[in-house]
N, C-alpha and C positions, 0 to 999 in steps of 0.2 A: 925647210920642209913646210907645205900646208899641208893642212889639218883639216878634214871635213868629215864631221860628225852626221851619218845618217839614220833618223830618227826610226823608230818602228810603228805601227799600221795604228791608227788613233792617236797618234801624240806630236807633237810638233819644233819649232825652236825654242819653245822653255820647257822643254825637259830636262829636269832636273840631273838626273846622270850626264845627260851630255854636258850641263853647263857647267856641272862639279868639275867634270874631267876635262873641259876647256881652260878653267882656273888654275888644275895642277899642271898642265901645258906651258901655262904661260910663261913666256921667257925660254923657252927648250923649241919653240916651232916658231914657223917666219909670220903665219898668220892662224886663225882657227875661226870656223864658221859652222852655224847647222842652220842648212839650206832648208827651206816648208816644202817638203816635198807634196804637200796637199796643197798649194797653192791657195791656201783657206777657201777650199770650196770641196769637203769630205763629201758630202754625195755625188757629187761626180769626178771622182776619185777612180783612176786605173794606172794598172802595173806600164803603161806605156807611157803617162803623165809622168810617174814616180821617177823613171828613168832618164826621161827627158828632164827634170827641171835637179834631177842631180849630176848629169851631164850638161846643163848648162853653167851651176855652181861652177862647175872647175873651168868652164871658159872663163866665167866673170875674176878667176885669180889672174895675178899680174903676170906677164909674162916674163917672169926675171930667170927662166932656166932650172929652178927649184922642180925639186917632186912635190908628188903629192901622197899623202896616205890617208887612206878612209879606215873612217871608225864605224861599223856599222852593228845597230842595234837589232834585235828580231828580225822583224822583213825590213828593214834598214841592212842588215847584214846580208840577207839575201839578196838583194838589190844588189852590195859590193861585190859579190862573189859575181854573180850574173854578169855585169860590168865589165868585171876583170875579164870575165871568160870571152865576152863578147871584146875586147880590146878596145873601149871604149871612151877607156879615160889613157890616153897617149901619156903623160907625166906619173902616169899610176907607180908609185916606188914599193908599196905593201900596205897590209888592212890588215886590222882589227878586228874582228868578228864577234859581237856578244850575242851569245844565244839566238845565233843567228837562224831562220824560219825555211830552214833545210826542209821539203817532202811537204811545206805548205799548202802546196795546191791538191796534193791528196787528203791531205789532216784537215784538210778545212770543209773537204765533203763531207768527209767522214762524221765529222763533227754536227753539219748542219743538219745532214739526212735529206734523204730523196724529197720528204715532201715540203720542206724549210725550202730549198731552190728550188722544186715546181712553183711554189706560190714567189720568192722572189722573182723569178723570172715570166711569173704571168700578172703580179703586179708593179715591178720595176724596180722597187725598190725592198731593203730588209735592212731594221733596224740593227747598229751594234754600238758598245759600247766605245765611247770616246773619253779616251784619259786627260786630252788637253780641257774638253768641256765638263768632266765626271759628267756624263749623261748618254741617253742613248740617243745615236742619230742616222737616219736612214742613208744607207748607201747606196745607189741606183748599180743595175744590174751588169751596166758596163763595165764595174769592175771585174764580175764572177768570169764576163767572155774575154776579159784581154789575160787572165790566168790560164786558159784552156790551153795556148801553146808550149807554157812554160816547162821545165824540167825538173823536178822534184829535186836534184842537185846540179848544180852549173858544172861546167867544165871545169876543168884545172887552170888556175891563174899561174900566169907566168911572172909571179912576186913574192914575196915572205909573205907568211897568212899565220898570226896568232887567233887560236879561238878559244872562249874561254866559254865553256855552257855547265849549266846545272847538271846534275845525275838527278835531280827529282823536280824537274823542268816538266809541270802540269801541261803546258803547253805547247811548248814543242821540245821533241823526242831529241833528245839528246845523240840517240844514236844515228840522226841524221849527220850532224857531226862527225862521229866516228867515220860514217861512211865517206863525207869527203875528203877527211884527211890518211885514209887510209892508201898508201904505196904511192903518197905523196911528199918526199923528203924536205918539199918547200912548207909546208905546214906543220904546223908546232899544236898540239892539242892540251887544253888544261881542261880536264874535267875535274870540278871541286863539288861541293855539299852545298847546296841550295837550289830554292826554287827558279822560274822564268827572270823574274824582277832581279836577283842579283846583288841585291841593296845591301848588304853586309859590307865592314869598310873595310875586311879584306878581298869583298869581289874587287870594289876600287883601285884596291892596291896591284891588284893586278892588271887589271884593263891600263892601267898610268904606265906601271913596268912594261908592260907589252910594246906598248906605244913608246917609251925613251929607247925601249931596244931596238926598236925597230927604226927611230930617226939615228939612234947612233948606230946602225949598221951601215947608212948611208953617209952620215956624216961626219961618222967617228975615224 
């Protein structure tokens, strides 16, 4: 099985959760990568970039017949879901999902407020925080219009989907979650006790278990 960890909105291929969780992989999956879904250029940054250059990831694995399963983090998770729904990654075997950014595109108005997007969108760009850089850095406004089409939840994937999200998830609502795995019997939901970040070494231990379960379902 490959292994493709997709990072969430600000952060990129050293992110520490993903690179922890590619280490306890190792020796259990055929390859593991986290693709820069920012193509190190965060202001101009869009949901149609993101998708693209994580559907080329899985071109660039070898074609040896192997599945694949994504890991996906916040809007790294949303991404996978998206993906799945849209049938996009053809070798897709199952995903991962952490605190994945379910109802995003409405939590994020919500957040900014009318007049934060009238002035981004009348001066192009608005600053946010970047966890790869700790700093803040302007995002130009084509991100906010390639979000407008999107669906607060994807469609149902046609794959195993463990998701493991916070109940006191500051940032996104947990009960997005709920909502997509709900009268979905290919989805497995672990709501535990923590915040968005997850960092505790038994969120760990889960996101590793999720993932062995899920290559030995295929491989076992």
């Amino acid at each position: 099985m490959h292994v493709l960890y997709l990072h969430g909105f600000g952060s990129g291929p050293l992110t520490e959760k993903g690179n922890r969780i590619g280490a306890r992989l190792a020796g259990h999956c055929t390859s593991y990568a986290i693709p820069d879904l920012e193509g190190g250029d965060f202001p101009g940054l869009t949901m149609d970039l993101i998708q693209e250059r994580a559907i080329a990831a899985t071109r660039r694995l070898p074609d040896d017949g192997r599945g694949v399963l994504l890991l996906g983090s916040s809007l790294g998770g949303y991404t996978a879901a998206l993906l799945a729904a849209r049938r996009a990654i053809p070798r897709l075997r199952g995903m991962v999902l952490i605190a994945p950014a379910f109802n995003f595109v409405s939590s994020f108005r919500a957040r900014l407020g009318d007049e934060a997007i009238a002035a981004w969108k009348r001066t192009g760009s608005h600053p946010f925080f970047h966890y790869g850089t700790q700093a803040e850095v302007p995002l130009g406004v084509a991100f906010h219009n390639s979000c407008s089409p999107l669906p607060d939840v994807p469609e149902q994937a046609e794959v195993p989907v463990a998701i493991i999200h916070g109940r006191q998830d500051e940032t996104v609502d947990y009960r997005g979650s709920l909502a997509y795995a709900t009268n979905r019997s290919a989805v497995e939901l672990h709501l535990v006790q923590g915040d968005h970040r997850l960092t505790e070494p038994r969120h760990e231990d889960l996101m590793v278990l999720c993932a062995l379960d899920l290559i030995g379902r295929v491989y076992g």
